[in-house]
PDB file of N, CA, C and O in Angstrom:
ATOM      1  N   UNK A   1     -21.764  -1.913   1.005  1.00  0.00           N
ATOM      2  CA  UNK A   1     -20.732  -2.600   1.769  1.00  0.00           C
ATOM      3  C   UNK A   1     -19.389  -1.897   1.588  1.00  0.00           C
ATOM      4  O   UNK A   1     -18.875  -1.602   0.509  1.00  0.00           O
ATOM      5  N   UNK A   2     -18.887  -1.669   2.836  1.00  0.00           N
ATOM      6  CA  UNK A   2     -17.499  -1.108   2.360  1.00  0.00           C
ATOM      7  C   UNK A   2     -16.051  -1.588   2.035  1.00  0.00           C
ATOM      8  O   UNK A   2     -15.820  -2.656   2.602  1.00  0.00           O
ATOM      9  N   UNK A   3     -15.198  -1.208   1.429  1.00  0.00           N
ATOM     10  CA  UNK A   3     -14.019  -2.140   0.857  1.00  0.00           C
ATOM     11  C   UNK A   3     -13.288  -1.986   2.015  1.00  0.00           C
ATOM     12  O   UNK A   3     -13.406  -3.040   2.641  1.00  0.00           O
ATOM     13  N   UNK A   4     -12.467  -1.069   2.725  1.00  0.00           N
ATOM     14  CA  UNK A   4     -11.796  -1.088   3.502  1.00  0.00           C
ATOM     15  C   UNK A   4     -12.409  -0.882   4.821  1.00  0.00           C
ATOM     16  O   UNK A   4     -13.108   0.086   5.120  1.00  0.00           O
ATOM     17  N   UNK A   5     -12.075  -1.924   5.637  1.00  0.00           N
ATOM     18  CA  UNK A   5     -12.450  -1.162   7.008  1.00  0.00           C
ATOM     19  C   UNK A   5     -11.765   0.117   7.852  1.00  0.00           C
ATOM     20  O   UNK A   5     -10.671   0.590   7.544  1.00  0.00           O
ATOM     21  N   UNK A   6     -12.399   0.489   8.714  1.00  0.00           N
ATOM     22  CA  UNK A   6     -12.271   1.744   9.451  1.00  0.00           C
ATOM     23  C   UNK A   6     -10.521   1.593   9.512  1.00  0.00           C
ATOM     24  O   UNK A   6      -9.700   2.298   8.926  1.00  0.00           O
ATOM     25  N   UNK A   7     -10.302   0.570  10.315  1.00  0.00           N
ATOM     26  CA  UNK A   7      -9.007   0.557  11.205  1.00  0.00           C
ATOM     27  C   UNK A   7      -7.727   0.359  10.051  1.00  0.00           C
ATOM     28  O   UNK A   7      -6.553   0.534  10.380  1.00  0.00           O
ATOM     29  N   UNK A   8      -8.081   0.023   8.850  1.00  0.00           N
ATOM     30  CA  UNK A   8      -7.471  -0.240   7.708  1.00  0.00           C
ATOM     31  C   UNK A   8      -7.072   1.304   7.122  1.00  0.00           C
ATOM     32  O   UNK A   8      -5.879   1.392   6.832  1.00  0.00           O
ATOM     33  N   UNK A   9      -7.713   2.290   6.943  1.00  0.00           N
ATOM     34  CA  UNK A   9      -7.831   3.397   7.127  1.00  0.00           C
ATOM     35  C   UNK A   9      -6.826   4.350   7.855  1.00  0.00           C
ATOM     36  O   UNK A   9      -5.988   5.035   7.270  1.00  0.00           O
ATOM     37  N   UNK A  10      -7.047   4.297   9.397  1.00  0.00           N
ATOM     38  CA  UNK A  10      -5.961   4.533   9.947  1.00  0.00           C
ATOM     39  C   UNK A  10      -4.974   3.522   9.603  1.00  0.00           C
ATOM     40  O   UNK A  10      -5.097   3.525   8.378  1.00  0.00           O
ATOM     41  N   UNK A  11      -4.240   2.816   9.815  1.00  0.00           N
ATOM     42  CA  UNK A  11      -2.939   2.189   9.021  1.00  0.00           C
ATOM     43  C   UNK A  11      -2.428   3.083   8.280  1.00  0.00           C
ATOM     44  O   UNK A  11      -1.245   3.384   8.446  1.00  0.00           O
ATOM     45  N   UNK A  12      -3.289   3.775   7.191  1.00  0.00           N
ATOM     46  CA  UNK A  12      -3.013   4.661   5.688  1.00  0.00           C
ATOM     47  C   UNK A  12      -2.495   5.422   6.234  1.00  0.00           C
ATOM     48  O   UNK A  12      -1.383   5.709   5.792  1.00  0.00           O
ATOM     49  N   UNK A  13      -3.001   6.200   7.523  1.00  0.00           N
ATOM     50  CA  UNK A  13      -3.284   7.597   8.085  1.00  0.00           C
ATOM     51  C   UNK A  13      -2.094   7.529   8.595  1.00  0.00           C
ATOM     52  O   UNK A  13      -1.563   8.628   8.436  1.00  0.00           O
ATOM     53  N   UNK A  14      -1.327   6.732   9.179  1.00  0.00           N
ATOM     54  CA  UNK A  14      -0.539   6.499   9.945  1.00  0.00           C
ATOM     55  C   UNK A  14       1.224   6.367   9.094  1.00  0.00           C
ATOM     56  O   UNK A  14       2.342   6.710   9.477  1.00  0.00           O
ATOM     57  N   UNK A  15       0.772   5.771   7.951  1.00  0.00           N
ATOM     58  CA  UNK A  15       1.931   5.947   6.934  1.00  0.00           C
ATOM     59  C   UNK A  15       2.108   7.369   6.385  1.00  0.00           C
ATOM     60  O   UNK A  15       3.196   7.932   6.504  1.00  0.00           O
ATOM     61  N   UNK A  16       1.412   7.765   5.986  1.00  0.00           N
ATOM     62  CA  UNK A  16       0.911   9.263   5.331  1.00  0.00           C
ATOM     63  C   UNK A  16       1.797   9.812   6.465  1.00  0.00           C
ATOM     64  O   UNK A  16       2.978   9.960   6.148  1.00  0.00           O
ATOM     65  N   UNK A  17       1.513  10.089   7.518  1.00  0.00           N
ATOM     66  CA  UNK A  17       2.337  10.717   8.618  1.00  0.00           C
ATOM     67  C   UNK A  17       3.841  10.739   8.732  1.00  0.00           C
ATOM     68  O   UNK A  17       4.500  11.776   8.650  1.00  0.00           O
ATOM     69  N   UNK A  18       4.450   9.296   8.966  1.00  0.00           N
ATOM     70  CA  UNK A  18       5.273   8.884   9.210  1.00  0.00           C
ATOM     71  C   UNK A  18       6.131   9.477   7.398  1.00  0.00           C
ATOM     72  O   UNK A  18       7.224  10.001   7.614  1.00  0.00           O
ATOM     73  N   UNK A  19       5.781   9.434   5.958  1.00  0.00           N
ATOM     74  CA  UNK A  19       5.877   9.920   5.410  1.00  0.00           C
ATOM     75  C   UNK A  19       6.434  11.080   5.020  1.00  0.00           C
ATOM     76  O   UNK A  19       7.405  11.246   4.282  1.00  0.00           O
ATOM     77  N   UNK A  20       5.353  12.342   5.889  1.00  0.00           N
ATOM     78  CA  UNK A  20       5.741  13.388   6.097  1.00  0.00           C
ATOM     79  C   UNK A  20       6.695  14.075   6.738  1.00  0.00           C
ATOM     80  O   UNK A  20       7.356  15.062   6.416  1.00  0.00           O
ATOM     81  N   UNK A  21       6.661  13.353   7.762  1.00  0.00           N
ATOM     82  CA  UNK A  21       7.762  13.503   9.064  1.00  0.00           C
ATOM     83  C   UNK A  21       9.358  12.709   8.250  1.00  0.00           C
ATOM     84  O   UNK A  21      10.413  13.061   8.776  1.00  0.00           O
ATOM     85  N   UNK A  22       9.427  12.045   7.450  1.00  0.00           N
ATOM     86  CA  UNK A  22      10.542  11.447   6.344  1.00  0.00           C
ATOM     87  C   UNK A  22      10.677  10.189   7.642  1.00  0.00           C
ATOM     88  O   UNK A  22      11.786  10.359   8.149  1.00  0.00           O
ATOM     89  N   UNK A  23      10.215   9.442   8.086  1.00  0.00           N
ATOM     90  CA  UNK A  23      10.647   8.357   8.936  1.00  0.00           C
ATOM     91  C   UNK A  23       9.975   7.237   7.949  1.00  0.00           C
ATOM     92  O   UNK A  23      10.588   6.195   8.179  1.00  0.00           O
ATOM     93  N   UNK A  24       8.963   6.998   6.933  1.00  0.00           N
ATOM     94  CA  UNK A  24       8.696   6.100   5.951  1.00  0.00           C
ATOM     95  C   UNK A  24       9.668   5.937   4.818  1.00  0.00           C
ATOM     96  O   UNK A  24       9.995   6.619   3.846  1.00  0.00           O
ATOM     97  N   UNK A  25      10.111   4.389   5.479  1.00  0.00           N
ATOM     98  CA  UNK A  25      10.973   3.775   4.545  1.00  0.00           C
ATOM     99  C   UNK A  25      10.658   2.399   3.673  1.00  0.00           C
ATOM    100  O   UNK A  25      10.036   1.416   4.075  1.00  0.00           O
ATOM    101  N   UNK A  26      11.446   2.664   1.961  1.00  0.00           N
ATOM    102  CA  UNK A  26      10.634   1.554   1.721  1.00  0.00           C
ATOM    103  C   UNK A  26      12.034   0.680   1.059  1.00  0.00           C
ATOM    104  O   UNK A  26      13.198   1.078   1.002  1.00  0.00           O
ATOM    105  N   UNK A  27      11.453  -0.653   0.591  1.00  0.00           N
ATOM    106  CA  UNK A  27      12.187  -1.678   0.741  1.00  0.00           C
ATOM    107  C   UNK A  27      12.231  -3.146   2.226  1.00  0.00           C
ATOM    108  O   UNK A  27      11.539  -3.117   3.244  1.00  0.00           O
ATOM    109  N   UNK A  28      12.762  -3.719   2.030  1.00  0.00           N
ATOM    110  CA  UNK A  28      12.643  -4.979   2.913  1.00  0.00           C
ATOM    111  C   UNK A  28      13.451  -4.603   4.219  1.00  0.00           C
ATOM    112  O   UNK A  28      14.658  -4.393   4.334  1.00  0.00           O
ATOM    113  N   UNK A  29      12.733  -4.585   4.903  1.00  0.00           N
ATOM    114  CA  UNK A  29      12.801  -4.046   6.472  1.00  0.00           C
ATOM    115  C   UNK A  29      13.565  -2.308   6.669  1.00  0.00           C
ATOM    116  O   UNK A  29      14.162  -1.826   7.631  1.00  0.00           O
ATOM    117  N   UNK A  30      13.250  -1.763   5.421  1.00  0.00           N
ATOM    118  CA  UNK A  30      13.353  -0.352   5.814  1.00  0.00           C
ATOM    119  C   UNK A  30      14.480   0.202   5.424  1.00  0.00           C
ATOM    120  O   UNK A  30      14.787   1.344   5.763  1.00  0.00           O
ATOM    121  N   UNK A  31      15.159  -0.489   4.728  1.00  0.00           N
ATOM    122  CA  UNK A  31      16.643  -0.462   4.851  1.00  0.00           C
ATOM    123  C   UNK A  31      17.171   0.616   3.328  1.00  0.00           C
ATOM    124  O   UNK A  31      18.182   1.314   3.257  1.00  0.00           O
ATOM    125  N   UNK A  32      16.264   0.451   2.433  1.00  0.00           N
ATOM    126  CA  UNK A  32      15.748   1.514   1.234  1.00  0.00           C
ATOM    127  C   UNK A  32      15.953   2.615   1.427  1.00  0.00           C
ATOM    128  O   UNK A  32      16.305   2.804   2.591  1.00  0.00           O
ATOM    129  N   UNK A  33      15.885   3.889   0.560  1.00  0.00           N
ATOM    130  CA  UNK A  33      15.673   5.269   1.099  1.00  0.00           C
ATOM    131  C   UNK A  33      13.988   5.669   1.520  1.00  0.00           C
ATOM    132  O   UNK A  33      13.035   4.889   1.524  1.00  0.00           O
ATOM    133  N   UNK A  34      13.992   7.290   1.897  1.00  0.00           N
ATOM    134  CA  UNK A  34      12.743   7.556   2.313  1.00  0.00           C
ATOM    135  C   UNK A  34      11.572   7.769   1.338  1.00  0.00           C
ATOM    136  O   UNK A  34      11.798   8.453   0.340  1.00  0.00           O
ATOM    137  N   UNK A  35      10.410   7.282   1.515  1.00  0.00           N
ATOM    138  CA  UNK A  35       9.518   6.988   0.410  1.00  0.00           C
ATOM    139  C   UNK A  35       8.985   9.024   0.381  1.00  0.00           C
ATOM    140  O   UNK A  35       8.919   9.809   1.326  1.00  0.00           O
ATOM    141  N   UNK A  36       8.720   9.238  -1.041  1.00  0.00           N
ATOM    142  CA  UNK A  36       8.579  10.447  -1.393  1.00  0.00           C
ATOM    143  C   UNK A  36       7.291  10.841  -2.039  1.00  0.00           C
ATOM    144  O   UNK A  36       6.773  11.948  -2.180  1.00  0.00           O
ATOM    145  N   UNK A  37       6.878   9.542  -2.426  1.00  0.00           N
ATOM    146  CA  UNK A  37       5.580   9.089  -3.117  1.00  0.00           C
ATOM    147  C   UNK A  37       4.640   8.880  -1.959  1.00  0.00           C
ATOM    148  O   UNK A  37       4.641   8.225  -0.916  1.00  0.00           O
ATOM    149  N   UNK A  38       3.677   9.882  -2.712  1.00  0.00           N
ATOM    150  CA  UNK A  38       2.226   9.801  -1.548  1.00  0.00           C
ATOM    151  C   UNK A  38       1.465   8.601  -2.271  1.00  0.00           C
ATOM    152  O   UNK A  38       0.426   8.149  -1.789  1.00  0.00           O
ATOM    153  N   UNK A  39       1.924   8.193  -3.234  1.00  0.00           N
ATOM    154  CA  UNK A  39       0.698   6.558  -3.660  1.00  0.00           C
ATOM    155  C   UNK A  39       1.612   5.552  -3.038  1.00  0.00           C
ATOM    156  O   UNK A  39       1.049   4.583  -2.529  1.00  0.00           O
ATOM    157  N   UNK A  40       2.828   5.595  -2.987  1.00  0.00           N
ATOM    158  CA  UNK A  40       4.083   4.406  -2.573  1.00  0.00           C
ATOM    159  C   UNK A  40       3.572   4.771  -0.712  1.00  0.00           C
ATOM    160  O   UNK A  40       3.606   3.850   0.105  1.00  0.00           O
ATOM    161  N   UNK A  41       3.207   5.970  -0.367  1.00  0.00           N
ATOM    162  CA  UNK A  41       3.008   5.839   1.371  1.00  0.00           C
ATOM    163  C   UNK A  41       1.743   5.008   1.528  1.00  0.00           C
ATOM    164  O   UNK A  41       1.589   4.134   2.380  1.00  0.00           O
ATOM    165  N   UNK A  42       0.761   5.417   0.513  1.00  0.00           N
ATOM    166  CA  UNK A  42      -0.708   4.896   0.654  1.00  0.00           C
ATOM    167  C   UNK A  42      -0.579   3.461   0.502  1.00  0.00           C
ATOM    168  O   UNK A  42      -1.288   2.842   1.295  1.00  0.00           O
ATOM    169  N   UNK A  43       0.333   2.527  -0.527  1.00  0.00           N
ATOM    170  CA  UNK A  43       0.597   1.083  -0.763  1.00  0.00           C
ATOM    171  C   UNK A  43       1.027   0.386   0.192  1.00  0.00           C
ATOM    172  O   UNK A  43       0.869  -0.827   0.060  1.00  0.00           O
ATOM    173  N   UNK A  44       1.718   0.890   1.487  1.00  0.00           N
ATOM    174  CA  UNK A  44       2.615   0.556   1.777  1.00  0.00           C
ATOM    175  C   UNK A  44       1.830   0.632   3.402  1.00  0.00           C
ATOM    176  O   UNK A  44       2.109  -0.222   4.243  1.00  0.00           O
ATOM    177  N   UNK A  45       0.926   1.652   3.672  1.00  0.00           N
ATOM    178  CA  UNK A  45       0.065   1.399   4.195  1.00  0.00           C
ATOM    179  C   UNK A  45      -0.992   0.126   4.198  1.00  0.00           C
ATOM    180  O   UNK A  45      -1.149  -0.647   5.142  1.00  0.00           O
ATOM    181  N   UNK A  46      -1.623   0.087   3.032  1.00  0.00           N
ATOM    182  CA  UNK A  46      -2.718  -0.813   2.574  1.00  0.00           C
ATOM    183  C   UNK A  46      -1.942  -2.495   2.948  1.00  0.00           C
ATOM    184  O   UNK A  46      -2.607  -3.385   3.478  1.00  0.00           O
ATOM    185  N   UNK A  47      -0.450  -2.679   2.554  1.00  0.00           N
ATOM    186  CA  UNK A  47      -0.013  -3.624   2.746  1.00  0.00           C
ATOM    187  C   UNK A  47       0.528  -3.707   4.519  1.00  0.00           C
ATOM    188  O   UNK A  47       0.781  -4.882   4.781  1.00  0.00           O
ATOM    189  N   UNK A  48       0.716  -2.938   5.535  1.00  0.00           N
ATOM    190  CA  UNK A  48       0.766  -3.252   6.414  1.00  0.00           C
ATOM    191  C   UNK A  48      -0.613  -4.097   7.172  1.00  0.00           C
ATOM    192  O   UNK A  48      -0.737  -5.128   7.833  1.00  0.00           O
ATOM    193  N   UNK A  49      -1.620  -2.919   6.613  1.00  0.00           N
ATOM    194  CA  UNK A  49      -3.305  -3.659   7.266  1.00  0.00           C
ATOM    195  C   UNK A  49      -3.473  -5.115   6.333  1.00  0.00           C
ATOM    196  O   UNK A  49      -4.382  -5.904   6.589  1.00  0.00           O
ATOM    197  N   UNK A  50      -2.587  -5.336   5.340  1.00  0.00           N
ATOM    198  CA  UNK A  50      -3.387  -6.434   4.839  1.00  0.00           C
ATOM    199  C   UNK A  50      -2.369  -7.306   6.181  1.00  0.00           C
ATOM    200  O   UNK A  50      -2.819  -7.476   7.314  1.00  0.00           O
ATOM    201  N   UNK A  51      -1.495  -7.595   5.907  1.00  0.00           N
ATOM    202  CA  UNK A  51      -0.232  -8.276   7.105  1.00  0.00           C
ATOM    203  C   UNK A  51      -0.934  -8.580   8.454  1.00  0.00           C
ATOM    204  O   UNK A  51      -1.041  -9.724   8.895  1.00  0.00           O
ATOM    205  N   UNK A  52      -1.384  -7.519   9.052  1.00  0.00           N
ATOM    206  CA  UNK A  52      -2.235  -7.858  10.159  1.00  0.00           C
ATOM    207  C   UNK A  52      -3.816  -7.826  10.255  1.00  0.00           C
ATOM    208  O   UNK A  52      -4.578  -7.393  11.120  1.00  0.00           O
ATOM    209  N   UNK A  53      -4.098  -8.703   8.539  1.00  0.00           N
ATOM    210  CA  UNK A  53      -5.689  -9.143   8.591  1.00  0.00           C
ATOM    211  C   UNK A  53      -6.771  -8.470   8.606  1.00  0.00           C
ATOM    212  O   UNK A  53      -7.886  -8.904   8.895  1.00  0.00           O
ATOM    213  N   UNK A  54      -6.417  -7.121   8.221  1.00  0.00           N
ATOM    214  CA  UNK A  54      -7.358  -6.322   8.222  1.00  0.00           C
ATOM    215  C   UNK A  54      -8.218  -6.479   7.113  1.00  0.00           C
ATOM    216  O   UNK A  54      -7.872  -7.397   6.370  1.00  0.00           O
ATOM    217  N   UNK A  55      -9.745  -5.553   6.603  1.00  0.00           N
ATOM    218  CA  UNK A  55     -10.371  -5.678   5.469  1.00  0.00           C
ATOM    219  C   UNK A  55      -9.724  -5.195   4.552  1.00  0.00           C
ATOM    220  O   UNK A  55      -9.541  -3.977   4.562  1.00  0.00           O
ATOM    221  N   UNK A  56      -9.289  -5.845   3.694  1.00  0.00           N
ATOM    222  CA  UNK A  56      -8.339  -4.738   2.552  1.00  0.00           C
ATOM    223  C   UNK A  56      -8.649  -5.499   1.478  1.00  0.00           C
ATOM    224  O   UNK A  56      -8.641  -6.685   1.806  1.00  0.00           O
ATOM    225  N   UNK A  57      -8.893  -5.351   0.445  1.00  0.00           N
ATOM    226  CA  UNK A  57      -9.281  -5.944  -0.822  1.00  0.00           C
ATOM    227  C   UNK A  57      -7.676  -6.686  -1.452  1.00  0.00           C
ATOM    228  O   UNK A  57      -6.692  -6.004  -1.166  1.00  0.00           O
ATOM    229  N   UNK A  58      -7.488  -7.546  -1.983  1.00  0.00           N
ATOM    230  CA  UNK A  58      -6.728  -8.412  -2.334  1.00  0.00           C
ATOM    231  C   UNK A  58      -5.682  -7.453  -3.674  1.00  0.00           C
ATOM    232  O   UNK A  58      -6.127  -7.068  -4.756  1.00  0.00           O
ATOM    233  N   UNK A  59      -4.231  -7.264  -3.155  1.00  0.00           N
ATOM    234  CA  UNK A  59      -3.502  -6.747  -4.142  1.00  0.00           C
ATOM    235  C   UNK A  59      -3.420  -7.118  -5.577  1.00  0.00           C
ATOM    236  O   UNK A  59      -3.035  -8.267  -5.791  1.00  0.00           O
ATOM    237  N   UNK A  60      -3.730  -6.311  -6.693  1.00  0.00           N
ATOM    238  CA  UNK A  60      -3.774  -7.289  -7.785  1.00  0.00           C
ATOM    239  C   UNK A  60      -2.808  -7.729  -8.168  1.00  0.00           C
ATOM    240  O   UNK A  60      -1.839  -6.999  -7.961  1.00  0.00           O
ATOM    241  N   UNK A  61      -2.481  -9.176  -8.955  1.00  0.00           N
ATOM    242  CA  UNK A  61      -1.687  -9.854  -9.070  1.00  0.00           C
ATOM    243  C   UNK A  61      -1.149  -9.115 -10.552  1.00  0.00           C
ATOM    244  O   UNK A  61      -1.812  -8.352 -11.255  1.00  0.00           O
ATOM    245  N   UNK A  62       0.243  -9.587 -10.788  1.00  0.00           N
ATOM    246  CA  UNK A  62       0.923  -9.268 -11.768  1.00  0.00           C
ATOM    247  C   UNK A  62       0.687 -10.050 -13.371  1.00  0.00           C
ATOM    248  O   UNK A  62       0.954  -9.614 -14.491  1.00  0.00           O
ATOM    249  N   UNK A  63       0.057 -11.413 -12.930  1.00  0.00           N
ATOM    250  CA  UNK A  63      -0.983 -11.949 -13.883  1.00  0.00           C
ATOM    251  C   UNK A  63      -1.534 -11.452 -14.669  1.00  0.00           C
ATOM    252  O   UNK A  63      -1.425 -11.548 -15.892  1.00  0.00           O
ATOM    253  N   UNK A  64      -2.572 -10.522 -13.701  1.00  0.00           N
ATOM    254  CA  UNK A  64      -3.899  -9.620 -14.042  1.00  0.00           C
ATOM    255  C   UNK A  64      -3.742  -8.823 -14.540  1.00  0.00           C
ATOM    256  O   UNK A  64      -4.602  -8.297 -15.247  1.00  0.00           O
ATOM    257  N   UNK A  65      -2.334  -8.300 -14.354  1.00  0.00           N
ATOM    258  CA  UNK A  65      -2.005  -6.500 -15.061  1.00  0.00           C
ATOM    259  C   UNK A  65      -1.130  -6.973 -16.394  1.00  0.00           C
ATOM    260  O   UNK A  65      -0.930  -6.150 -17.288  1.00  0.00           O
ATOM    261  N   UNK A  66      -0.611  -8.343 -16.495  1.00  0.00           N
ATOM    262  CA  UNK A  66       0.155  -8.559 -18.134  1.00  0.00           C
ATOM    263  C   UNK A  66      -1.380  -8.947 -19.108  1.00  0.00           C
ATOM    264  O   UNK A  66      -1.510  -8.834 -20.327  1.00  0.00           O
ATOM    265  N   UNK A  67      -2.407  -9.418 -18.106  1.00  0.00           N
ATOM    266  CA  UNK A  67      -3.525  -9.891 -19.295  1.00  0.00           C
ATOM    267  C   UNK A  67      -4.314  -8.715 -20.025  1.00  0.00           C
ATOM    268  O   UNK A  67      -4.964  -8.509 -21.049  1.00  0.00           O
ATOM    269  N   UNK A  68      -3.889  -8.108 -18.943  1.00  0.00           N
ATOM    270  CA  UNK A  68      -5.115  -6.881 -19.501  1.00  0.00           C
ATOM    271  C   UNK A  68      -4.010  -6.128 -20.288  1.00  0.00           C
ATOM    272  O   UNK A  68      -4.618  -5.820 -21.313  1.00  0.00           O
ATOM    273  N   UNK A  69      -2.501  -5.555 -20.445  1.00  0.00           N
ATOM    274  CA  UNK A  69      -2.241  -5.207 -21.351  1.00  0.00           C
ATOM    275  C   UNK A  69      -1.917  -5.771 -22.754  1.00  0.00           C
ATOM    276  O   UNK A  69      -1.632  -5.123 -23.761  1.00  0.00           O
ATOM    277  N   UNK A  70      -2.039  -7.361 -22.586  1.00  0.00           N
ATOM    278  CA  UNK A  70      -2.005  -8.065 -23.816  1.00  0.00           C
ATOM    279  C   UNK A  70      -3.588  -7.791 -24.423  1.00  0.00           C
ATOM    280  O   UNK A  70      -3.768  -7.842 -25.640  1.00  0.00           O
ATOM    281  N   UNK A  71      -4.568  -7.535 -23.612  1.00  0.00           N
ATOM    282  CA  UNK A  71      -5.905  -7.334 -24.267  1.00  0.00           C
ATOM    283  C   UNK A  71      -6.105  -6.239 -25.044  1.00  0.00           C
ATOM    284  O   UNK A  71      -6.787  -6.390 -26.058  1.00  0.00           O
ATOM    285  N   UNK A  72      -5.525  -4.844 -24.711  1.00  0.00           N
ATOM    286  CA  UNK A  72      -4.938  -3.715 -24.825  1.00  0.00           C
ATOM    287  C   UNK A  72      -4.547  -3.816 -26.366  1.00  0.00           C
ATOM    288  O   UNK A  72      -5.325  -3.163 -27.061  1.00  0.00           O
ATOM    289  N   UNK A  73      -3.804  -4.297 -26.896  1.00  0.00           N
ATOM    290  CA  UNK A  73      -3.172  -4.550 -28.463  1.00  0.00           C
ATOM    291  C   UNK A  73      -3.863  -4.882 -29.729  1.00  0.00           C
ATOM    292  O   UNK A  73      -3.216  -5.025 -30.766  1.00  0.00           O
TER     293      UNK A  73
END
C-alpha cells in the first residue's frame, strides 16, 4: 500500500520547482524570506497536499518527538 498518493507527489514536485526558481516562500502567507532548504521545500510541499486532502500520512506531533527524546536519556 502506498503512503503518499500520486498527486501528493506532484504538490512536492511543484514546490521543489518553485524553490529553485527562488519564488518558494516560507512563513504565514509568504511573507518570510525564500526557502533555501530542499527538506523545508519538500515540508512545505507535503503540507500543501495535506490542506487540500490529499493521501499524506499525518505530520508528527510535537508530543511524539518530546516522548521519544525523554525515552532517549
Amino acid at each position: 500500500m502506498a503512503r503518499y498518493s500520486r498527486s501528493a507527489g506532484k504538490d512536492v514536485k511543484r514546490a521543489m520547482h518553485r524553490r529553485k526558481k527562488g519564488s518558494l516562500k516560507r512563513g504565514k502567507g509568504g511573507k518570510g524570506g525564500t526557502v533555501k532548504s530542499r527538506k523545508q521545500a519538500i515540508a512545505i510541499g507535503l503540507s500543501e497536499a495535506r490542506k487540500k486532502g490529499k493521501k499524506v500520512p499525518k505530520r508528527k506531533s510535537a508530543k511524539r518527538k518530546s516522548a521519544k527524546r525523554k525515552s532517549r536519556r
